[in-house]
Short mmCIF file of the C-alpha atoms (twelve columns), coordinates in Angstrom:
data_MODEL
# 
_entry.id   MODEL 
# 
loop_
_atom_site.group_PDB 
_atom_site.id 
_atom_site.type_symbol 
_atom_site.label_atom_id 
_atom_site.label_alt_id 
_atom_site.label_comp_id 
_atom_site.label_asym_id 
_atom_site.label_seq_id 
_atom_site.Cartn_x 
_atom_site.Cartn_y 
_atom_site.Cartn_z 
_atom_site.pdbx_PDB_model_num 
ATOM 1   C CA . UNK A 1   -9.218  3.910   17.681 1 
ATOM 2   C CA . UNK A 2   -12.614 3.369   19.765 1 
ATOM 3   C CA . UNK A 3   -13.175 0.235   20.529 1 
ATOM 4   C CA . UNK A 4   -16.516 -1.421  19.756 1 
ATOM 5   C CA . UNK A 5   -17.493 -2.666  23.966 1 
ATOM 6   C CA . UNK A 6   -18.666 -5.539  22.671 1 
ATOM 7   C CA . UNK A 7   -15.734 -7.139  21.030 1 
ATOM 8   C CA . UNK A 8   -13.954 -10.137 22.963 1 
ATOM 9   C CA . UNK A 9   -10.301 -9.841  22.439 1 
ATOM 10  C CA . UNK A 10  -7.997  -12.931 21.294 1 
ATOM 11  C CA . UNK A 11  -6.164  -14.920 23.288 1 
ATOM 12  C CA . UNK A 12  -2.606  -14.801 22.931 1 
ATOM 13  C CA . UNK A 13  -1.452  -15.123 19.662 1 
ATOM 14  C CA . UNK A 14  0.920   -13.845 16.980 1 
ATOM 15  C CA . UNK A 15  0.168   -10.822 15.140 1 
ATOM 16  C CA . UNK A 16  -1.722  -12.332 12.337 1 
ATOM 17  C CA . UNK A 17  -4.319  -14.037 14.749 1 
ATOM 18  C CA . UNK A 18  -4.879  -10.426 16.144 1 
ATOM 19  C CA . UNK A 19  -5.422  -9.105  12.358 1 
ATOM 20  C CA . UNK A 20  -7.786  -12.085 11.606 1 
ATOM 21  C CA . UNK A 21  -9.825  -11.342 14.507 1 
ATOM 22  C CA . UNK A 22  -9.913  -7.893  13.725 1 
ATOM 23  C CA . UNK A 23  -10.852 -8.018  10.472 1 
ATOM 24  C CA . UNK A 24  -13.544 -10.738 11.258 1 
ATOM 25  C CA . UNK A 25  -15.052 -8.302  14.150 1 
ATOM 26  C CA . UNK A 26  -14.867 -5.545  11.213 1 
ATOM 27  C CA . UNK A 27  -16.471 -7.763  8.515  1 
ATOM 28  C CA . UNK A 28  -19.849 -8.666  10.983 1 
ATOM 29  C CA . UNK A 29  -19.910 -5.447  11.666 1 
ATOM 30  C CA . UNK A 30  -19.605 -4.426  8.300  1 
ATOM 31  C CA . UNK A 31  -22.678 -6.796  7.531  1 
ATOM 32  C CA . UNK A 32  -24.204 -6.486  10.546 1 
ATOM 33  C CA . UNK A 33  -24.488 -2.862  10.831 1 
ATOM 34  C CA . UNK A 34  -25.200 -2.807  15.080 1 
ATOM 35  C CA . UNK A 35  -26.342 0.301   17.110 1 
ATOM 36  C CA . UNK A 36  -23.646 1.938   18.751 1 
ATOM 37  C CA . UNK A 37  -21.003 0.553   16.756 1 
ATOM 38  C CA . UNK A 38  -18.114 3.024   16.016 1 
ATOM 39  C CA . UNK A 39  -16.850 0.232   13.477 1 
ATOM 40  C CA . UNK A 40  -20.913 0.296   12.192 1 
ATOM 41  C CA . UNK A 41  -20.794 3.787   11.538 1 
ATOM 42  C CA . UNK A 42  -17.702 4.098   9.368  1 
ATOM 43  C CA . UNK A 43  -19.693 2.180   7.089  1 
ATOM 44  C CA . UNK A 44  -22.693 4.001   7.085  1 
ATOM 45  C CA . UNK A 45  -20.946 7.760   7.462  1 
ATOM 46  C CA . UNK A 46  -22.719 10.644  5.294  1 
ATOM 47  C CA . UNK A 47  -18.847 10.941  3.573  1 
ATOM 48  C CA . UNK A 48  -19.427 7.343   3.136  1 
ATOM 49  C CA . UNK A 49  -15.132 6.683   2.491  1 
ATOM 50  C CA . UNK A 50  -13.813 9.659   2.815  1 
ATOM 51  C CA . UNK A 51  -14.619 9.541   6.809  1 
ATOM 52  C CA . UNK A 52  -12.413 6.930   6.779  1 
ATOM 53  C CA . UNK A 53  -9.375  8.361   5.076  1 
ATOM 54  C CA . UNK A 54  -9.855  11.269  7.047  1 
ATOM 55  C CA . UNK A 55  -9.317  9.098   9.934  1 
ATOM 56  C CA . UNK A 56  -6.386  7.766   7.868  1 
ATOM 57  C CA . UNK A 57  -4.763  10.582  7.508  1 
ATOM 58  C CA . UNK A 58  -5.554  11.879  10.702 1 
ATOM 59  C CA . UNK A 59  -4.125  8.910   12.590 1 
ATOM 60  C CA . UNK A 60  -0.791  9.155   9.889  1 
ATOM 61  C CA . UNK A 61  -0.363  13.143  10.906 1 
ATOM 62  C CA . UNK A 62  -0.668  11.320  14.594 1 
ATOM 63  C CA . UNK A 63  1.975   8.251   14.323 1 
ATOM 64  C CA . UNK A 64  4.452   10.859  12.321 1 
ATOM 65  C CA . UNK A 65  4.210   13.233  15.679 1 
ATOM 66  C CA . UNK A 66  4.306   10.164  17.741 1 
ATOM 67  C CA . UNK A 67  7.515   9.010   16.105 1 
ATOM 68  C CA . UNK A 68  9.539   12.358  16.093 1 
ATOM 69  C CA . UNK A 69  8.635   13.014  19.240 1 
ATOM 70  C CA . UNK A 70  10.175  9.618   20.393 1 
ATOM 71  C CA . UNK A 71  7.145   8.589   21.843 1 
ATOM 72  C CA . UNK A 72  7.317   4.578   21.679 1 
ATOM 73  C CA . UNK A 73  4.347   3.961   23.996 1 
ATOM 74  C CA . UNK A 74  2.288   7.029   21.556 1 
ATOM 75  C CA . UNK A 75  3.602   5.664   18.620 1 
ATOM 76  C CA . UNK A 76  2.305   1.857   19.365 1 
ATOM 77  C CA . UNK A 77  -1.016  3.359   19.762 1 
ATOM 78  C CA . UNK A 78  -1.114  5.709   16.912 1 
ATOM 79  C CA . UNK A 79  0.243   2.800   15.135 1 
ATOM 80  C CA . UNK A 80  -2.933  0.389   16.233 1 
ATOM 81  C CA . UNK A 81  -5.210  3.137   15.398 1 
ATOM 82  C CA . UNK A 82  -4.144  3.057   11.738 1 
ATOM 83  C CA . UNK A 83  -3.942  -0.354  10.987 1 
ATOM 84  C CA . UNK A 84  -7.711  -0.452  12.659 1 
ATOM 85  C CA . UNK A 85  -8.833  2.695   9.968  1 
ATOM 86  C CA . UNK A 86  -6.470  0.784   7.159  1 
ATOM 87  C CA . UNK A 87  -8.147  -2.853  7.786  1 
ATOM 88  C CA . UNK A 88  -12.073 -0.763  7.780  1 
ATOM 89  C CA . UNK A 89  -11.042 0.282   4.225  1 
ATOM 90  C CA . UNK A 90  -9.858  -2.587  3.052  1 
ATOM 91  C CA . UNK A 91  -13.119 -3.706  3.953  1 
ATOM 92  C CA . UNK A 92  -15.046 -1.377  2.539  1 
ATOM 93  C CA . UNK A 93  -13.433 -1.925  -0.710 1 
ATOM 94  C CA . UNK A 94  -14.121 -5.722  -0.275 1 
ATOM 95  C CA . UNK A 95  -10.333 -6.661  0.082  1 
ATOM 96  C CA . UNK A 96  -9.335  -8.737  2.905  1 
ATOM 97  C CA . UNK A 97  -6.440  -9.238  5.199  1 
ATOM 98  C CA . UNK A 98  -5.246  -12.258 3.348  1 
ATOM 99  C CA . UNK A 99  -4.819  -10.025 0.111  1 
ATOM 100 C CA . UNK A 100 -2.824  -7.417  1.876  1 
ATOM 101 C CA . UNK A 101 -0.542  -10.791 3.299  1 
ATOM 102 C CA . UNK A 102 -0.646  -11.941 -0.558 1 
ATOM 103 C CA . UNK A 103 0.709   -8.343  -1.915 1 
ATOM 104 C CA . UNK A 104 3.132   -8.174  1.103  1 
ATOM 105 C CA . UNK A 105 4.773   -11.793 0.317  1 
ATOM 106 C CA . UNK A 106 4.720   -10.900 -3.159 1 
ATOM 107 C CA . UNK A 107 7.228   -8.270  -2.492 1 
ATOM 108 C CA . UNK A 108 9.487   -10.115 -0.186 1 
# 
């Protein structure tokens, strides 16, 4: 994942704080559109969503590797990296984080 240099990172937290400020940073961004902006650009790619699931499946050929290769420390990133790409298309299909939690408790 590239990070965007100008987002602030949450203070400690549990993991859906960390989701909910990710998603937020993705959503401004989203509307925002800034210069420079990796998060920006998905949005505005020439492939328009297929760049980002390429970069899904990209990062999935990447956390498969990570995992057979035992790799915790490579696997936690690869890991990051998808849920990033995963939360940008939720986004771009104007689904949120709190509808992935709502399909996730539905199941448990």
């Amino acid at each position: 994942m590239t990070d965007d240099a100008d987002t602030d990172g949450p203070d400690a937290g549990d993991a859906g704080d960390v989701l909910d400020s990710l998603f937020s940073t993705i959503e401004q961004r989203k509307r925002d559109l800034p210069e420079g902006s990796y998060t920006a650009s998905l949005f505005t790619h020439e492939k328009g969503e297929n760049a980002v699931l390429e970069k899904l499946g990209e990062e999935t050929t990447e956390l498969v590797l990570a995992a057979k290769d035992d790799d915790h420390e490579e696997l936690l990133h690869e890991s990051a990296d998808f849920v990033y790409h995963l939360l940008v298309l939720l986004a771009m299909n104007d689904l949120s984080v709190e509808d992935l939690r709502d399909e996730l408790e539905a199941r448990f």
